[in-house]
C-alpha positions as a Markdown table, in Angstrom:
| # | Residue | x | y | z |
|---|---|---|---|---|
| 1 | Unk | -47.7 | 4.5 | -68.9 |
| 2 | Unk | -44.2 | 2.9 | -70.0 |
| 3 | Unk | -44.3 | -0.7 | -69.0 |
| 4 | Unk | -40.4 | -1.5 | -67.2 |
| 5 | Unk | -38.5 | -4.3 | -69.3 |
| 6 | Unk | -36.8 | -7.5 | -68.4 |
| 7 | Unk | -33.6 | -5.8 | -67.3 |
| 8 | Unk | -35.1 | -2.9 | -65.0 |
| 9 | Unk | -38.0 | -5.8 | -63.2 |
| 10 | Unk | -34.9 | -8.2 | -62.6 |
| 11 | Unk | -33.2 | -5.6 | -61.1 |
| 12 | Unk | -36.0 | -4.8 | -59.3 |
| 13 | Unk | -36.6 | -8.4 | -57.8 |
| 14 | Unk | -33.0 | -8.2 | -56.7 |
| 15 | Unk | -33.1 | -5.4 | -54.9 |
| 16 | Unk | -36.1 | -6.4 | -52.8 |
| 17 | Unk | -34.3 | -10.0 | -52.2 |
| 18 | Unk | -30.6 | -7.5 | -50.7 |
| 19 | Unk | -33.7 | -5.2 | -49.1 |
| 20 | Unk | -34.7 | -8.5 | -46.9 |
| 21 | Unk | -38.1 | -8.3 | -49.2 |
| 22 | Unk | -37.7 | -12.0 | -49.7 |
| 23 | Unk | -41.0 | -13.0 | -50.4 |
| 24 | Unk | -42.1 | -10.3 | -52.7 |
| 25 | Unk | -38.7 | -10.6 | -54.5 |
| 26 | Unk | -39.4 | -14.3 | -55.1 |
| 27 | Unk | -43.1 | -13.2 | -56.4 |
| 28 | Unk | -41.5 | -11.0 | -58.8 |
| 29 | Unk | -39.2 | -13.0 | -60.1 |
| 30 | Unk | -41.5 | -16.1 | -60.6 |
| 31 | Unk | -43.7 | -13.8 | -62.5 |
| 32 | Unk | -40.6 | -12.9 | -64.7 |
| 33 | Unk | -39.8 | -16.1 | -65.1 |
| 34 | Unk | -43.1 | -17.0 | -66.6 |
| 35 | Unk | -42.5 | -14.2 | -68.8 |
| 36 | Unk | -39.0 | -15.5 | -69.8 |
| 37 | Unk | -39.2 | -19.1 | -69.6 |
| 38 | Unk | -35.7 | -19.8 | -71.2 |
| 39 | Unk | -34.1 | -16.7 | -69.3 |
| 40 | Unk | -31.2 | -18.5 | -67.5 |
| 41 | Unk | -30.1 | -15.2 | -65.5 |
| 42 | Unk | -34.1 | -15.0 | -64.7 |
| 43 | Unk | -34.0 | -18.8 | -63.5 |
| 44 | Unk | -31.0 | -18.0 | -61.2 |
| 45 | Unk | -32.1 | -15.4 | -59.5 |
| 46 | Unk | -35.1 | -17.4 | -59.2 |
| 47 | Unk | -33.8 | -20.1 | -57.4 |
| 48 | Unk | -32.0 | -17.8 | -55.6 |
| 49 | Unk | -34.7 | -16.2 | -53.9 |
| 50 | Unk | -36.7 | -19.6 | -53.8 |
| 51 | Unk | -33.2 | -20.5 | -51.4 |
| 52 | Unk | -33.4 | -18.0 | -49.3 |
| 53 | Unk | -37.0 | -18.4 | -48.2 |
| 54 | Unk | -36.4 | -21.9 | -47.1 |
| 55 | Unk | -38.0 | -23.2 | -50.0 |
| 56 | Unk | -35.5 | -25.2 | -51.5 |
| 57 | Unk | -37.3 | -28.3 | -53.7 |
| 58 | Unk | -39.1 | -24.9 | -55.4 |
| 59 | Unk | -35.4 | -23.7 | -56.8 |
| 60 | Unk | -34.5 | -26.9 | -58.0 |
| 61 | Unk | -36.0 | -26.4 | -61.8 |
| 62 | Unk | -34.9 | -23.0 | -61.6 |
| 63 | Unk | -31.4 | -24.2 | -60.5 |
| 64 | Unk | -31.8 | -27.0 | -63.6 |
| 65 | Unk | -32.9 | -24.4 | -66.0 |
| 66 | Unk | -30.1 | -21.6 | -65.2 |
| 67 | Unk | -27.4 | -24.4 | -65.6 |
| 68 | Unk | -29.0 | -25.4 | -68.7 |
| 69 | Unk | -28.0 | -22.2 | -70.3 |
| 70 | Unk | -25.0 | -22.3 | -72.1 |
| 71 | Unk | -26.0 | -20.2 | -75.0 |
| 72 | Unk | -27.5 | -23.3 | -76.6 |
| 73 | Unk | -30.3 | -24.3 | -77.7 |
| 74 | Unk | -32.0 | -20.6 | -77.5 |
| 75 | Unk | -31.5 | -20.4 | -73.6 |
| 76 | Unk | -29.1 | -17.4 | -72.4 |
| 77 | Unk | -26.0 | -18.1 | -70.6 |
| 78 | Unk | -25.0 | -16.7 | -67.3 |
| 79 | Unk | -22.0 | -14.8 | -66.3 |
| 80 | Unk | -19.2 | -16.8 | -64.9 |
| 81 | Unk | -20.2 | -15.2 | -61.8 |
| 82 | Unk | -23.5 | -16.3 | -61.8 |
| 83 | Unk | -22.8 | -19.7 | -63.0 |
| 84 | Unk | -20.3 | -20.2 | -60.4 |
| 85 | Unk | -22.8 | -19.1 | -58.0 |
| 86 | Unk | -25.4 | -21.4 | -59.5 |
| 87 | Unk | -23.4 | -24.5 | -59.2 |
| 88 | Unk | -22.9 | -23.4 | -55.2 |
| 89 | Unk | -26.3 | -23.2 | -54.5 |
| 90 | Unk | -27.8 | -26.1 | -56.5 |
| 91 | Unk | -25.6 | -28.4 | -55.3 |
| 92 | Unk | -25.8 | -26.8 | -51.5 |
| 93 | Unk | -29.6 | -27.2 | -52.2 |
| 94 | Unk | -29.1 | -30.8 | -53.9 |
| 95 | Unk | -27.1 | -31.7 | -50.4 |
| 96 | Unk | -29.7 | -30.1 | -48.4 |
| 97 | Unk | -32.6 | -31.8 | -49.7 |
| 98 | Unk | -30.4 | -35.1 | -48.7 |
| 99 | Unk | -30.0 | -35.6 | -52.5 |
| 100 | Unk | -26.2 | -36.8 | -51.8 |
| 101 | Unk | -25.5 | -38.3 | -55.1 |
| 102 | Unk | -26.5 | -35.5 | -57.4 |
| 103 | Unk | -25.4 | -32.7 | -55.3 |
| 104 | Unk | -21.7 | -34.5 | -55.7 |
| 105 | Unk | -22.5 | -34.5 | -59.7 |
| 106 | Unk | -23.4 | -30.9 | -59.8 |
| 107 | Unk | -20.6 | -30.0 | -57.6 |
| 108 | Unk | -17.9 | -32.3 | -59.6 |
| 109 | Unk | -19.3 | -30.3 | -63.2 |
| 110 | Unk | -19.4 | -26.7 | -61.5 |
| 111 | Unk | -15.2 | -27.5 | -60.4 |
| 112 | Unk | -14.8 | -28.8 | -63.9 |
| 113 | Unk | -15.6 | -25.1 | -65.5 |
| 114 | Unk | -14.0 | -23.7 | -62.3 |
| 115 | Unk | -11.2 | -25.9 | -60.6 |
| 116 | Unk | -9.8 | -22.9 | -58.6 |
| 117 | Unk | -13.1 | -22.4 | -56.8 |
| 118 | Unk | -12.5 | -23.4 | -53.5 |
| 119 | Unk | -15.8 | -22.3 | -52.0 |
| 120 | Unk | -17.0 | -24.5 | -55.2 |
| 121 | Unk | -14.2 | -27.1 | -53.6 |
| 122 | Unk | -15.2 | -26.9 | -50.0 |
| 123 | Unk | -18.9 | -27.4 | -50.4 |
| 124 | Unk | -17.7 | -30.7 | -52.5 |
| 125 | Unk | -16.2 | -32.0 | -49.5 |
| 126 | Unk | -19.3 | -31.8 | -47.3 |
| 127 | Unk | -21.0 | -34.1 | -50.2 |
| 128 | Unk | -18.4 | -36.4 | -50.6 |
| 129 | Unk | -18.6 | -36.7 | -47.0 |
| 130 | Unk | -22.1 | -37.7 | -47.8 |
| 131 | Unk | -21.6 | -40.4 | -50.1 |
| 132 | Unk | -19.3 | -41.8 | -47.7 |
| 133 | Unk | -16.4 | -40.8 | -50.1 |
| 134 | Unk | -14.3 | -39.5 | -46.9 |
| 135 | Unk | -10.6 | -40.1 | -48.6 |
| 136 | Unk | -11.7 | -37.7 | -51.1 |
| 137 | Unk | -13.7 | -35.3 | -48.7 |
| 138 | Unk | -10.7 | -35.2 | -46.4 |
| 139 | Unk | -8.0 | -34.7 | -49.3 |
| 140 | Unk | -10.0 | -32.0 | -50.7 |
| 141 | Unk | -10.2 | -30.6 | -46.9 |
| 142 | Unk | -6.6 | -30.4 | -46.3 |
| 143 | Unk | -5.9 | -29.3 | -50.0 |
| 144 | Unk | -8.3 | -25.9 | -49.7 |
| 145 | Unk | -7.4 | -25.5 | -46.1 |
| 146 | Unk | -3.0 | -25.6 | -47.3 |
| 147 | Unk | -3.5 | -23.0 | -50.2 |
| 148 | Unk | -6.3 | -20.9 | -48.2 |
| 149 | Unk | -4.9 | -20.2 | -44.5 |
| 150 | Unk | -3.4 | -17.4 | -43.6 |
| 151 | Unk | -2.6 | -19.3 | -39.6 |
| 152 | Unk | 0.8 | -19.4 | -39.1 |
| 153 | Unk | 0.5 | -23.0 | -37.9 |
| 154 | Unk | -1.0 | -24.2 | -40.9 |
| 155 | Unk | 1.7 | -22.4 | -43.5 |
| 156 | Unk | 4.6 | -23.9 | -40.8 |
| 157 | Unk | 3.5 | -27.3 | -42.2 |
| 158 | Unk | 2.1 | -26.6 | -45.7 |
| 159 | Unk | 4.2 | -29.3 | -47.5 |
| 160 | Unk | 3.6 | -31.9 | -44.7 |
| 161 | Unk | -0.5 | -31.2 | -45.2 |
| 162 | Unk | -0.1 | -31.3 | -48.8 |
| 163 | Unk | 1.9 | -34.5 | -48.6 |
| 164 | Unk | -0.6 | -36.2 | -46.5 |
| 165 | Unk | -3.5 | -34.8 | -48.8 |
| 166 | Unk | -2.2 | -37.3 | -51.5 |
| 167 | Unk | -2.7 | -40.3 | -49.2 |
| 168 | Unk | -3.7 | -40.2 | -45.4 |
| 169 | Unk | -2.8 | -43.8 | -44.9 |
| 170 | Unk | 0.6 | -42.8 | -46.2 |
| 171 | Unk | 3.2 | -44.4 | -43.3 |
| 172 | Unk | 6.5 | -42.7 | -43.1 |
């Protein structure tokens, strides 16, 4: 019998996590990740499935060792897709876990690599609320919500949102 390789039991694991076969998904992938300890695709999908079960503290190293891999140091990158998506949910996991402060770090590096991100941007916002940085929160808010919307409304007064992004104690 031909044993499957990394990229076929990944592919696998995935598939059961989209198949709503959460638990076995997340089984298979921890297994994999045993087996490929400095796999950063491996660790994201990892966390991933350790997310979607609830089980959020459990995809925190995962989360850590996907975002470690940047090619360096002998772990694997991810995709920019991935990474992207790594920096949403470990920071969404971060803010979840009522770990405020960090979740704001991981969300400020993840819209450094990727400043057009406004899913990135918007999640941001909810931590900075957090932290009780509501200027910033708000600002960030009004920015996403002026590029984003497609209500007539909003686009009537674009430039008077954008304005008013820059400083909300602005008087006239």
């Amino acid at each position: 019998m031909i044993e499957k390789g990394r990229d076929e039991r990944l592919a696998e694991a995935v598939a059961l996590r989209g198949a709503g076969e959460r638990e076995q998904a997340r089984q298979s992938l921890v297994a994999l990740s045993a087996e490929f300890p400095a796999d950063a695709e491996v660790a994201y999908q990892t966390a991933w499935a350790h997310d979607v079960l609830g089980l959020e503290a459990e995809a925190v190293p995962f989360y850590e060792l996907a975002l470690a891999g940047d090619g360096l140091d002998g772990l694997d990158g991810l995709s920019d897709e991935d990474r992207r998506g790594a920096f949403l949910g470990y920071g969404s996991t971060l803010r979840g876990l009522g770990r405020y402060p960090e979740a704001v770090e991981v969300f400020r590096r993840g819209i450094a690599e990727f400043p057009e991100d406004n899913a990135l941007r918007t999640f941001s916002a909810m931590a900075l609320y957090n932290v009780g940085e509501h200027h910033e929160a708000m600002r960030t808010l009004l920015e996403v919500l002026a590029a984003t919307s497609s209500d007539a409304g909003v686009q009537g007064y674009r430039a008077a949102i954008e304005h008013y992004a820059k400083d909300l104690d602005a008087v006239e």
